[in-house]
BAMIBA-679611 format. One record per residue (C-alpha): residue in one letter; z, x, y; residue number from 1. Coordinates in pm, 1 decimal. Each point is the difference from the previous one (the first is absolute). Example, Ala and Ser with C-alpha at 12.3 -4.5 7.8 and 13.67 -1.06 7.14 Angstrom:
! residues 2
res w u v n
A 780.0 1230.0 -450.0 1
S -66.0 137.0 344.0 2
! end
This chain:
! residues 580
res w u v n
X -238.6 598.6 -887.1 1
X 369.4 -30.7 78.9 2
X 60.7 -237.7 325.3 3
X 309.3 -39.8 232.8 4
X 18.7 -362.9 194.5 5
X 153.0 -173.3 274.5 6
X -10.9 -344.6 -2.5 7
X 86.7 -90.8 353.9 8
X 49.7 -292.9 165.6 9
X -218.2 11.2 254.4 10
X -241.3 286.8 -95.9 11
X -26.5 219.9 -364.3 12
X -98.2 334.4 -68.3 13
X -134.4 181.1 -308.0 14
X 12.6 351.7 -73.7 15
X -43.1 322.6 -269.8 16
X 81.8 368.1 -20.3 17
X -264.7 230.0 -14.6 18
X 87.9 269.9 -279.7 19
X -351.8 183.2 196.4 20
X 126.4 29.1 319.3 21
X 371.1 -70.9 -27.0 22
X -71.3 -263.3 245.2 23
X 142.9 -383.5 -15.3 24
X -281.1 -216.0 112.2 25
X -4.9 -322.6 139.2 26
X -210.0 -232.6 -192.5 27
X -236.2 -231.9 206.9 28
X -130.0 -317.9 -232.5 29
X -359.2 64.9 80.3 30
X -103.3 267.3 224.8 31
X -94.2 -209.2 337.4 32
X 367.0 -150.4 -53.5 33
X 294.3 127.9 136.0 34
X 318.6 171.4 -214.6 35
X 182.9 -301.8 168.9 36
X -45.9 -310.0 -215.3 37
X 104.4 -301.1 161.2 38
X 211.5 -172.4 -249.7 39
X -162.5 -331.2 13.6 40
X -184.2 -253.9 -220.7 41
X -213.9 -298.8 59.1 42
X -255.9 -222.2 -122.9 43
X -344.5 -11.5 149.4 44
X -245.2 -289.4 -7.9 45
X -78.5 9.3 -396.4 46
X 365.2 6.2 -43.5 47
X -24.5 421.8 -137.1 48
X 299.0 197.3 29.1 49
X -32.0 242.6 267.0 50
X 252.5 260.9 92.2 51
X 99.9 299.9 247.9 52
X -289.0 100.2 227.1 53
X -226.1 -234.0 -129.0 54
X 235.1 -317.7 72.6 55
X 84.6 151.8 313.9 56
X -385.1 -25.6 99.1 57
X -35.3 -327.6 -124.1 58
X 293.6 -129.1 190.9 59
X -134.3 170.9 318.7 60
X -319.1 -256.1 -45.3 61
X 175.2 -289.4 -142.7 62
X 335.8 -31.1 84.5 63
X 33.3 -343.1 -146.3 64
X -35.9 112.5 -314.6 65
X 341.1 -19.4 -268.6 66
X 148.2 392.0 20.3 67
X 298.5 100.8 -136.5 68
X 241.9 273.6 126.9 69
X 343.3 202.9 -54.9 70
X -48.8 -35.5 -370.0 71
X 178.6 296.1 -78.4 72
X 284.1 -176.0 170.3 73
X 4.3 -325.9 -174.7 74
X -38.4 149.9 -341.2 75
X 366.6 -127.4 -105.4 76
X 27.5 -249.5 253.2 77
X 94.7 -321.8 -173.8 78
X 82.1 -255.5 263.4 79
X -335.8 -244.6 24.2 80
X 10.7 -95.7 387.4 81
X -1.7 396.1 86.4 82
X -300.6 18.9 -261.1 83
X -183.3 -343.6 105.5 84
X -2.0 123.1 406.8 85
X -161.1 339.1 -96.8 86
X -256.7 -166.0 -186.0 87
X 96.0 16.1 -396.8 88
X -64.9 -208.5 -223.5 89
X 50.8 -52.9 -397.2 90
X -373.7 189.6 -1.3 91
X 13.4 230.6 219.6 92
X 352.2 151.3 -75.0 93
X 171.1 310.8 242.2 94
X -81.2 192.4 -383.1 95
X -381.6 -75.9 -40.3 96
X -70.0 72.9 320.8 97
X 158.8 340.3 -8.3 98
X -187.4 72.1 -365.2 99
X -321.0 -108.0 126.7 100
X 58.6 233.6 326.6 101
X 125.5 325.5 -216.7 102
X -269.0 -53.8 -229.4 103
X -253.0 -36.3 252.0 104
X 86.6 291.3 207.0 105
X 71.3 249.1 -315.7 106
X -344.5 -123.6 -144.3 107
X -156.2 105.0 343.2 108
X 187.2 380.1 -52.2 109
X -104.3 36.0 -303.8 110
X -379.7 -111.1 54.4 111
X -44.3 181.7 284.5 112
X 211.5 334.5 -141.8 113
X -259.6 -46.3 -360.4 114
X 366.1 0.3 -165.7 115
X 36.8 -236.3 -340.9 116
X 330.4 -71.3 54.6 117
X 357.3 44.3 153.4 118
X 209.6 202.6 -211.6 119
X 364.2 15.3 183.3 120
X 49.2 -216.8 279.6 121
X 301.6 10.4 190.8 122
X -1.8 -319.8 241.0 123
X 314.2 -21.6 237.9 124
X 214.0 -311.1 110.7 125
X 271.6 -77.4 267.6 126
X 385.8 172.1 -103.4 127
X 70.9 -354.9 141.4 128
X -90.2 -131.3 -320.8 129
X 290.6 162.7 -165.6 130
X 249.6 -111.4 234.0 131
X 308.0 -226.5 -45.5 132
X -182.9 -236.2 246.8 133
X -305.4 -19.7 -200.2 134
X 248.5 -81.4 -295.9 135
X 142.7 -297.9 195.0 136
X -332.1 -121.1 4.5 137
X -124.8 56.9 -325.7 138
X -272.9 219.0 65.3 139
X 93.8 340.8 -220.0 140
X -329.1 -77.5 -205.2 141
X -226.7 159.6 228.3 142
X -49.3 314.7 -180.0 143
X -99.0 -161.8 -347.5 144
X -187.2 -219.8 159.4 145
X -224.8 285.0 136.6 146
X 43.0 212.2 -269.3 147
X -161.8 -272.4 -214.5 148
X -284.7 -60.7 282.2 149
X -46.6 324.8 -17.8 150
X -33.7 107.0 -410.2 151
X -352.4 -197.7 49.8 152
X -182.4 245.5 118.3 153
X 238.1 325.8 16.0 154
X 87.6 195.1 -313.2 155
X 331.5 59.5 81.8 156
X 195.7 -145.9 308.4 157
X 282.5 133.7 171.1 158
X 178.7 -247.3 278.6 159
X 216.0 210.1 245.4 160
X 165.3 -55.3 332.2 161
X -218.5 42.9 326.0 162
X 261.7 228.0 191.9 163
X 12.2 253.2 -286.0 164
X -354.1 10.7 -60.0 165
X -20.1 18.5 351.5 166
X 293.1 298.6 -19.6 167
X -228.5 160.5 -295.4 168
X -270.5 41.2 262.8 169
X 231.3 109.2 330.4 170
X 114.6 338.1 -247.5 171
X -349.8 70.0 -148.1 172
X -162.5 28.3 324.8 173
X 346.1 161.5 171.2 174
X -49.1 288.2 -278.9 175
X -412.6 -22.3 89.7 176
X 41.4 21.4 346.4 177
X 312.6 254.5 32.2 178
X -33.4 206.0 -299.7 179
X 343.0 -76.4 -113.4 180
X 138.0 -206.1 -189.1 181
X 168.7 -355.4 51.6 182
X 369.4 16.0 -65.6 183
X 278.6 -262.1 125.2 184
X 21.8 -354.4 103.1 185
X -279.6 -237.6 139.9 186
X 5.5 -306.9 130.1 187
X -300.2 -220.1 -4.2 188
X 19.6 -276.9 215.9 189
X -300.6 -203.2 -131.2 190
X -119.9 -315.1 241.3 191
X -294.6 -228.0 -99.9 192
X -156.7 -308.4 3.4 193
X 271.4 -175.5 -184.4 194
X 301.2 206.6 -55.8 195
X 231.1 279.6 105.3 196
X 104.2 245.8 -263.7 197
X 247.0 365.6 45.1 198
X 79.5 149.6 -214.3 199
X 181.8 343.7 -1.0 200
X -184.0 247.5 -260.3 201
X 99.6 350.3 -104.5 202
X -250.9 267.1 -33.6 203
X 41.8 331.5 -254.6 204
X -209.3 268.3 -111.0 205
X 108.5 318.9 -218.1 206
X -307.6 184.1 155.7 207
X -209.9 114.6 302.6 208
X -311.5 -44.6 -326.0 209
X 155.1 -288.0 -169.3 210
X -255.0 -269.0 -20.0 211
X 218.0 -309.9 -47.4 212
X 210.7 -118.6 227.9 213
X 311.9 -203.2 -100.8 214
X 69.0 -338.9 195.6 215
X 337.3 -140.4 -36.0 216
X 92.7 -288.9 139.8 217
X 344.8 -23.6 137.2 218
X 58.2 -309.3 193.2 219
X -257.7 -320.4 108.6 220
X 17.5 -285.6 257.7 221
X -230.4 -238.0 106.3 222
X -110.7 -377.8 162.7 223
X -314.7 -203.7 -75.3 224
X 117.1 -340.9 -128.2 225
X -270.2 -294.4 73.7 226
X 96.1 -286.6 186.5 227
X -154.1 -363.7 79.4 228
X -234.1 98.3 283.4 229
X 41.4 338.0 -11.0 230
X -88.4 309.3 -249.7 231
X 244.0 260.2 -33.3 232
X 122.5 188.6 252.5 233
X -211.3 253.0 136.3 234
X -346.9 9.4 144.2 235
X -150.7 -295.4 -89.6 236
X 262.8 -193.8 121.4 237
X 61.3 183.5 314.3 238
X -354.8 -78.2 91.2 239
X -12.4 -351.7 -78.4 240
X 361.7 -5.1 247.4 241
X -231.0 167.8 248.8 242
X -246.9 -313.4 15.8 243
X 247.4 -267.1 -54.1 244
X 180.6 153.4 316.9 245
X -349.6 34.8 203.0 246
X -127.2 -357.0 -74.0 247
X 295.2 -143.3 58.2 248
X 25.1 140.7 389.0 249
X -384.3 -52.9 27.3 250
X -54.5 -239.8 298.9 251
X -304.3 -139.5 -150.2 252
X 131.8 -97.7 -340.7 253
X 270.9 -267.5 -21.3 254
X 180.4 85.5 -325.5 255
X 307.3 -191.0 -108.0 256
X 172.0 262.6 -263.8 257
X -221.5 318.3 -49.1 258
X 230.2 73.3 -318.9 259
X -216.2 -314.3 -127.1 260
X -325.9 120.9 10.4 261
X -204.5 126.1 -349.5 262
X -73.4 371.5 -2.9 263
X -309.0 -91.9 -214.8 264
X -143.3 -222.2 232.2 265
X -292.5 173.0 104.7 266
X 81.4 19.0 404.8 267
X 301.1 122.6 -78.3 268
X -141.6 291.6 -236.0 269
X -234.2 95.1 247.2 270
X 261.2 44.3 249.5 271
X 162.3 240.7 -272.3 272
X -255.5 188.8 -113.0 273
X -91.3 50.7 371.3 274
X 377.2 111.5 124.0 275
X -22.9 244.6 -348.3 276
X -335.2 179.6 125.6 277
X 172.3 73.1 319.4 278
X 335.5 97.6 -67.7 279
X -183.5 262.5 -292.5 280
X -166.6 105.5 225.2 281
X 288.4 149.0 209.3 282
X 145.8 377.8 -20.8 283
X 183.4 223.5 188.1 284
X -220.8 188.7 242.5 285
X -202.1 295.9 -133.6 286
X 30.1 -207.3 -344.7 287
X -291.9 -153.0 -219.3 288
X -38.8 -333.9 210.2 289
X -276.9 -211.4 -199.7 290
X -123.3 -112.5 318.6 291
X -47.4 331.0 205.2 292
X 90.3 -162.9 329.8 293
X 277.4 65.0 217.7 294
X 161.2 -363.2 -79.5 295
X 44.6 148.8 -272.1 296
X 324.1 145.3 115.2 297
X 120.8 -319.8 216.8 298
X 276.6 -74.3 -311.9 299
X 91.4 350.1 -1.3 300
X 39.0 44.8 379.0 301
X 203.9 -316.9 19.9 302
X 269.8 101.8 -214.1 303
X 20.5 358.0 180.1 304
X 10.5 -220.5 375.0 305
X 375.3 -149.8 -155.9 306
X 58.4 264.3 -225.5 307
X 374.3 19.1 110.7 308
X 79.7 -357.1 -44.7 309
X -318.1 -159.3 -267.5 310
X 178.9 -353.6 97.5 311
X -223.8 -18.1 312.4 312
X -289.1 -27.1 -203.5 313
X 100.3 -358.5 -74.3 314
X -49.1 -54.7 419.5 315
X -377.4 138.9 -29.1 316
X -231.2 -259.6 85.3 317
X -261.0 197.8 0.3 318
X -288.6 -61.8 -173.2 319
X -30.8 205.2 -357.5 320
X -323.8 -193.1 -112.5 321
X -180.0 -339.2 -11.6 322
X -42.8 -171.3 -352.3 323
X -156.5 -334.3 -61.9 324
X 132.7 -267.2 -106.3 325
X -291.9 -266.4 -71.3 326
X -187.9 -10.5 296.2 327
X 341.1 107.8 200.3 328
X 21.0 354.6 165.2 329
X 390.6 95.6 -81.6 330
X 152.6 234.9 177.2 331
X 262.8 277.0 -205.1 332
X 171.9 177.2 239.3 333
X 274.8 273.2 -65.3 334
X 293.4 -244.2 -18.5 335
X -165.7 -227.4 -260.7 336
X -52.0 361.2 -206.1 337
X 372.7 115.8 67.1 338
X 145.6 -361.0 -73.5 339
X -159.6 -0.7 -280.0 340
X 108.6 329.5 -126.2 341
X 382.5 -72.8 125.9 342
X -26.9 -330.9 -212.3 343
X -165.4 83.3 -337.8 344
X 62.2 392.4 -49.1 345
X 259.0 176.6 220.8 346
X 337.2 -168.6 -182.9 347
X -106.2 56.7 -306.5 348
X -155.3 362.7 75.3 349
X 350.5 126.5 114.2 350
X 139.3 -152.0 -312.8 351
X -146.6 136.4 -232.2 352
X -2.4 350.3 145.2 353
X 395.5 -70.6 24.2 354
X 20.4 -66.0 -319.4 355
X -153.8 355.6 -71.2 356
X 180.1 193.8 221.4 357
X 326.2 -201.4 -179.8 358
X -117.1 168.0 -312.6 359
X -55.6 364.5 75.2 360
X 325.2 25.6 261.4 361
X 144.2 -97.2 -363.1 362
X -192.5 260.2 -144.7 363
X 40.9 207.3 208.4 364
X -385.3 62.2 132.6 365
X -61.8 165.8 290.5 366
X -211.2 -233.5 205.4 367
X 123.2 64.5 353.7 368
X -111.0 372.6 91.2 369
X -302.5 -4.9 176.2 370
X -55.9 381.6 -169.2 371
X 45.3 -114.8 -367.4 372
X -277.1 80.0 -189.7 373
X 127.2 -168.9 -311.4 374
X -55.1 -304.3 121.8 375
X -284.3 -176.2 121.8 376
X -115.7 -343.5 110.9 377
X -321.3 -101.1 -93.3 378
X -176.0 -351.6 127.6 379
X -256.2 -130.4 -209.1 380
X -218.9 -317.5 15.2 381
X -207.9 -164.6 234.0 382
X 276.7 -189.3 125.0 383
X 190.8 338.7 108.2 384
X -320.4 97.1 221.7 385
X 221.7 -232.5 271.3 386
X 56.6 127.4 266.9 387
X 322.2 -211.8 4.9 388
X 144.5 73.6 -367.1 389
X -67.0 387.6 45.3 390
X 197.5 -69.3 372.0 391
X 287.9 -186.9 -206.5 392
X 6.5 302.9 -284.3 393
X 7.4 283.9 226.2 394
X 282.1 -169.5 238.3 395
X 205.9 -58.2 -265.5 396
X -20.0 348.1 -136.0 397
X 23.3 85.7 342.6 398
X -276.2 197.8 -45.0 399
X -68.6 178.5 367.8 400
X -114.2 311.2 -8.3 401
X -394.7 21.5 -111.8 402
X 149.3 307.6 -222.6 403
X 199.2 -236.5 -217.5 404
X -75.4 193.3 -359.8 405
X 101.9 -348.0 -121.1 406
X -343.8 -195.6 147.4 407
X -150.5 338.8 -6.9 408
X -297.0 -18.8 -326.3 409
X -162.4 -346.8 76.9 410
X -254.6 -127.7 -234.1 411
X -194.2 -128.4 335.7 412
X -281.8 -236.4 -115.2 413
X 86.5 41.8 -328.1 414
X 324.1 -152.4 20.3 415
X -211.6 -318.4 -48.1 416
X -136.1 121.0 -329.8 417
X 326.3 150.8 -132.2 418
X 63.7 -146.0 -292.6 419
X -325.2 -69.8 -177.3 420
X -71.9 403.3 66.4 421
X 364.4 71.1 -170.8 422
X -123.5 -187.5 -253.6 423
X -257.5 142.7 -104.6 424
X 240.0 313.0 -33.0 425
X 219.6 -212.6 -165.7 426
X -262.3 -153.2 -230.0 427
X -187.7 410.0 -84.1 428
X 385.7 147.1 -92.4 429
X -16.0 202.2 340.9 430
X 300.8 -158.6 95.1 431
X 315.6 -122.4 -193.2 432
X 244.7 -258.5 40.3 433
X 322.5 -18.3 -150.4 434
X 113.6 -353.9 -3.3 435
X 336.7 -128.7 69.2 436
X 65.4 -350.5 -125.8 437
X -44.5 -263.1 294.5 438
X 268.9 -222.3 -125.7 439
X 227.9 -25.9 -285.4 440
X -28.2 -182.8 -268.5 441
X 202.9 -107.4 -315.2 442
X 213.9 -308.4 -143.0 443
X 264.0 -212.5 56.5 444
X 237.5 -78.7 -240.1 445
X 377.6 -161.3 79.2 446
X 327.8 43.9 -88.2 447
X 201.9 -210.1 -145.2 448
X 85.8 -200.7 262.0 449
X -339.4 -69.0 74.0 450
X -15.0 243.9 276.8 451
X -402.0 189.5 55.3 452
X 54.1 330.1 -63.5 453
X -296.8 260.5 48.4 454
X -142.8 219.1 -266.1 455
X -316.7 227.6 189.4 456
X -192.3 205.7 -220.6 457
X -193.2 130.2 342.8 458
X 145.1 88.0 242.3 459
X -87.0 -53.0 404.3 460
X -172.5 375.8 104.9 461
X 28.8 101.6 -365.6 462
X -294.9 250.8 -73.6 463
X -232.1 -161.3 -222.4 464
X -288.3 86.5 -217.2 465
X -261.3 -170.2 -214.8 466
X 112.4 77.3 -322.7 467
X 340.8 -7.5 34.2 468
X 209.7 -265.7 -171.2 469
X 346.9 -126.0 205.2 470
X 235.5 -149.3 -197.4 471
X 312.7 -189.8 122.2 472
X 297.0 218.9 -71.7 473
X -193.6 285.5 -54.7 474
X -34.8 156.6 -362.4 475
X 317.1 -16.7 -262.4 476
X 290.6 -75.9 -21.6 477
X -44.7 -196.7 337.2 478
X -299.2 -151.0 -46.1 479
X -1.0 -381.9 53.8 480
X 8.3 -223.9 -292.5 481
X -184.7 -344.2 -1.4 482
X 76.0 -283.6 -300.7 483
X -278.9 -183.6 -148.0 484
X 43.2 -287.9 298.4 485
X -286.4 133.5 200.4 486
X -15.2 128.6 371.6 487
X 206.9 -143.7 219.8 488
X -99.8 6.4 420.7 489
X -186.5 299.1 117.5 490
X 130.2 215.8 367.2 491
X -175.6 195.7 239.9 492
X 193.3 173.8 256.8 493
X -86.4 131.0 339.4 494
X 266.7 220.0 87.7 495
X 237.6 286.1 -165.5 496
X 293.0 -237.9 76.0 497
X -57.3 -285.9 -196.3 498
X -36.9 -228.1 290.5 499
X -318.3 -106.5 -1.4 500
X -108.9 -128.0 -290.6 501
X -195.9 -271.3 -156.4 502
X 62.8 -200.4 -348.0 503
X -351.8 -51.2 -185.9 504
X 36.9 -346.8 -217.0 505
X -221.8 35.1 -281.5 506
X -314.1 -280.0 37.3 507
X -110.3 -89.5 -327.7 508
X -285.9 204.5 -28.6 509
X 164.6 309.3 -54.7 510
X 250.2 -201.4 -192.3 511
X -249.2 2.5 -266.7 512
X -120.8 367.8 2.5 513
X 334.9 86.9 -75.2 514
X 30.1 -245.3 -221.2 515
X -300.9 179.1 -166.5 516
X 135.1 322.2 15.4 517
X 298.9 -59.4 -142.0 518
X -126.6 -142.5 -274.8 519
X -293.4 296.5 -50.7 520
X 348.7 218.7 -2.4 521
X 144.4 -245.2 -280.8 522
X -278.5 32.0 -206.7 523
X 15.8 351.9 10.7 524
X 376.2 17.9 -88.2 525
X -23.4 -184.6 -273.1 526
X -310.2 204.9 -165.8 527
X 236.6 340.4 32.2 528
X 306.0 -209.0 -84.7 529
X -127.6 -310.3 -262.2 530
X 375.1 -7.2 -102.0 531
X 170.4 -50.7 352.8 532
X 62.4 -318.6 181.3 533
X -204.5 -36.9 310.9 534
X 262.3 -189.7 228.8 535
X 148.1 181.6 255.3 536
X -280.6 278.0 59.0 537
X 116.2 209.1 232.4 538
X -183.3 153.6 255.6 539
X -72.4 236.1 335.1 540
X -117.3 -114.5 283.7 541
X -178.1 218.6 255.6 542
X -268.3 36.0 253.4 543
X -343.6 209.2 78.1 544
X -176.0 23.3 347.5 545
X -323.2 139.2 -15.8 546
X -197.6 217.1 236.6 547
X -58.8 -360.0 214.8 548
X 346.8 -78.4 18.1 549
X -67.2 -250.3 -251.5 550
X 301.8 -114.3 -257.9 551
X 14.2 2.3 -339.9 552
X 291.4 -168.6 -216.4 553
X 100.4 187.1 -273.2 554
X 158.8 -158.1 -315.8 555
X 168.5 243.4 -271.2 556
X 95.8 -123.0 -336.6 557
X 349.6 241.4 -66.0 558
X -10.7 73.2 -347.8 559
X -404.8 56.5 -5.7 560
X -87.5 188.7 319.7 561
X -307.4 -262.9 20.1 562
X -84.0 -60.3 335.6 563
X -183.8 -347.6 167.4 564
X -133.1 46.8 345.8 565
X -68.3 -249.3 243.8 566
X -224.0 -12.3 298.7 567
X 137.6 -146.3 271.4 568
X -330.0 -89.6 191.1 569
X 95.4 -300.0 182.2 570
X 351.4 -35.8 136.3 571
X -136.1 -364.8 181.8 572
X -108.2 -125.5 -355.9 573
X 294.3 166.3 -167.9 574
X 321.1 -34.2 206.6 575
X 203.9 -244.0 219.4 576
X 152.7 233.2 289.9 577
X 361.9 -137.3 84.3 578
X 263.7 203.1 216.5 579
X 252.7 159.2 -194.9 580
! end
């Protein structure tokens, strides 16, 4: 079967395209289990491996017990104290936990589908991950890192970005539900558990019958960076702000710094878990509230009560719900909710959506007219069922009237599911996405006055496909021409101006692979030229980036047209990252 996957941070989702019924469907692990997988992990009392609902259970009846969380999130994280206070050790690694947990859950699918095995799986990760800010970090390696999870137990794997998996889905059910199809520019603002991701997509389509659906991907933003005490910078730690803020106003508690205390201490998980259930549980009235009661609506109805100035929300002392905290009752009231939300997500909310808007007044995108149809905003993830970030969204939009063609198609309760359904489009051909490079990449070399200068064989936005070769310089009589010295420092680039870039210094382990490749390319010169001297080979050098977004290096001996290719798998094993 062919399998699209979100690997959340706080919950995952599975999920196929019926060729049948022309249907995506939601996969559920077993069939009493919900299509919501908590993305969680722990160890029961013979020390077994449990993981999603099955952890969750176990954690509801022993909440002692080691569990470990946000995996997804600390999958490149290298720094040990942020690792050590979640719970990792040398064992238990952020990467076996989330192999055990995929392979788990897909082994479930399969078993309970009688399938054999996965054929295409598309699974989706955070645009964050391709940021200049995940660069200064060192954590571009996500996307090998779960391709190679991945190849295990999947034929072929495909690792795109959430929003335009998410964007795949928002113009295959805008073409379902309208008749018509999806032409112009979405935005996907895409909130979780752990990160915030937009990214601005373009939709085509030659036909009203055309099956695929090309999705182009024109500009990306996004936040979700871990820090000591707190992972990334969306739901999960907006919740854990929540309790900090309520404990440390409880009367009954005497806490000295609330930014102290251990999210994996059991009391303080409870409290969590507890605060999650209830905020879920909240909608809009005449929504799907989990809870069919009219409290349902209290979050909702707050927000309307200061709709023309959302700062008195901060001076609600109302009650929202009780959590405890150990043997505690804690009170959350509407100020701890909206301080947290002013603290944690609202800054960097309007930032990033500046940061769009930047880009298409530049482009000159229509994003203002409340009538455009050629532009849409689309909220996906179970973060942007908040009442609060869908308040933040529409104000800045300014987005009034209910008749605002630009909110007008919502995904509703799907918007949670999103991006596992688009890809599962992605991952059966029904949709297509043309990839533009996320960052450019190429050499350095320097003058001779020792000044850098930069030699990009992809370009930033350039459109990009699998089996395309980029070479620096292009093809003759300007291509670039290396000596026999070797590769000097690798750049990536995260702008069209040059001024954001990043020198890669070569570690030693790639050293030697092109130290090996080189020398397969010698070896081959001198069997079509015995006669000639081998000093002073001259070669290419150029890039690939494959349908992940994964990089290639590309070595081209001149005189030969033999060509070396490099994987470049690992850019924490691989390079040194120094400003240029």
């Amino acid at each position: 079967m062919n399998l699209g996957s979100d690997l959340g941070s706080t919950y995952s989702s599975f999920s196929t395209y019926n060729k049948a019924t022309g249907l995506v469907e939601l996969c559920k692990p077993t069939h009493s289990e919900s299509e919501a997988v908590p993305s969680i992990a722990c160890l029961d009392e013979d020390d077994h491996l449990l993981t999603g609902h099955e952890a969750r259970e176990e954690l509801r009846d022993n909440a002692d017990t080691t569990s470990f969380e946000a995996f997804k999130m600390l999958l490149t994280e290298n720094r040990q104290e942020i690792l050590k206070e979640r719970g990792y050790d040398a064992e238990y690694t952020p990467r076996y936990i989330t192999e055990r947990f995929l392979e788990q859950q897909v082994h479930k699918i399969l078993t309970g589908r009688g399938e054999e095995k996965v054929e295409n799986l598309v699974i989706c990760v955070p645009e964050f991950w391709n940021t200049k800010a995940a660069a200064d970090r060192g954590r571009l390696d996500g996307r090998s890192i779960l391709q190679n999870i991945c190849s295990k137990f999947a034929d072929q794997v495909q690792v795109v970005c959430e929003p335009a998996a998410a964007s795949a889905y928002y113009a295959w059910q805008y073409r379902k539900t309208t008749g018509n199809p999806m032409k112009g520019n979405v935005l996907i603002v895409d909130y979780g558990g752990g990160t915030l991701d937009l990214t601005l997509t373009q939709v085509s389509s030659e036909g009203k019958d055309q099956e695929a659906v090309e999705i182009e991907v024109k500009q990306r933003t996004g936040v979700g960076d871990n820090h000591p005490g707190r992972i990334g910078d969306a739901g999960i730690a907006y919740m854990e702000k929540v309790i900090r803020l309520a404990v440390a106003e409880c009367p009954d508690l005497d806490i000295e710094d609330p930014e102290e205390l251990d999210p994996k201490e059991p009391i303080f998980w409870k409290a969590y878990t507890n605060l999650e259930r209830k905020l879920k549980g909240q909608s809009a009235p005449g929504g799907s509230a989990s809870s069919g009661e009219e409290d349902s609506y209290r979050l909702y109805n707050a927000v309307e009560d200061c709709i023309d100035d959302i700062s008195q929300l901060e001076e609600n002392e109302e009650v929202f719900t009780t959590v405890r905290y150990g043997k505690t009752k804690v009170n959350v009231t509407f100020s701890h909710l909206a301080r947290a939300y002013n603290t944690i997500i609202r800054d960097q909310l309007d930032e990033c959506l500046r940061y769009m808007t930047n880009y298409m007044d530049d482009a000159k995108i229509d994003y203002e007219s409340s009538n455009n149809d050629q532009f849409h905003v689309v909220l996906v993830g179970g973060f942007c069922k908040f009442i609060l970030v869908q308040n933040q969204i529409q104000e800045f939009f300014d987005a009034s009237s209910t008749g605002d063609l630009r909110f007008a198609f919502d995904l509703g309760e799907n918007r949670e599911f999103a991006v596992a359904m688009g890809a599962a489009l992605l991952a059966d051909k029904i949709m297509v996405i043309r990839h533009t490079a996320p960052y450019a990449i190429g050499v350095v070399s320097y003058t001779a006055d020792k000044r850098p200068v930069p030699n990009f064989a992809i370009h930033f936005r350039e459109v990009v496909s699998a089996s395309q070769e980029f070479w620096i310089g292009g093809e003759k009589p300007k291509q670039f021409i290396n000596a026999a010295g070797g590769v000097g420092s690798f750049l990536i680039g995260y702008d069209d101006k040059g001024k954001q870039q990043h020198k890669l210094v070569i570690k030693p382990e790639l050293a030697r692979k092109i130290e090996a490749a080189y020398e397969k390319l010698a070896e081959d010169y001198a069997e079509k030229f015995p006669n000639a001297s081998r000093f002073g080979l001259a070669h290419n050098l150029g890039f690939r980036m494959d349908e992940s977004e994964i990089v290639s290096l590309l070595i081209r001996a001149v005189k030969t047209g033999t060509v070396e290719e490099i994987r470049l798998s690992s850019y924490q094993d691989m390079f040194e990252l120094t400003e240029v």
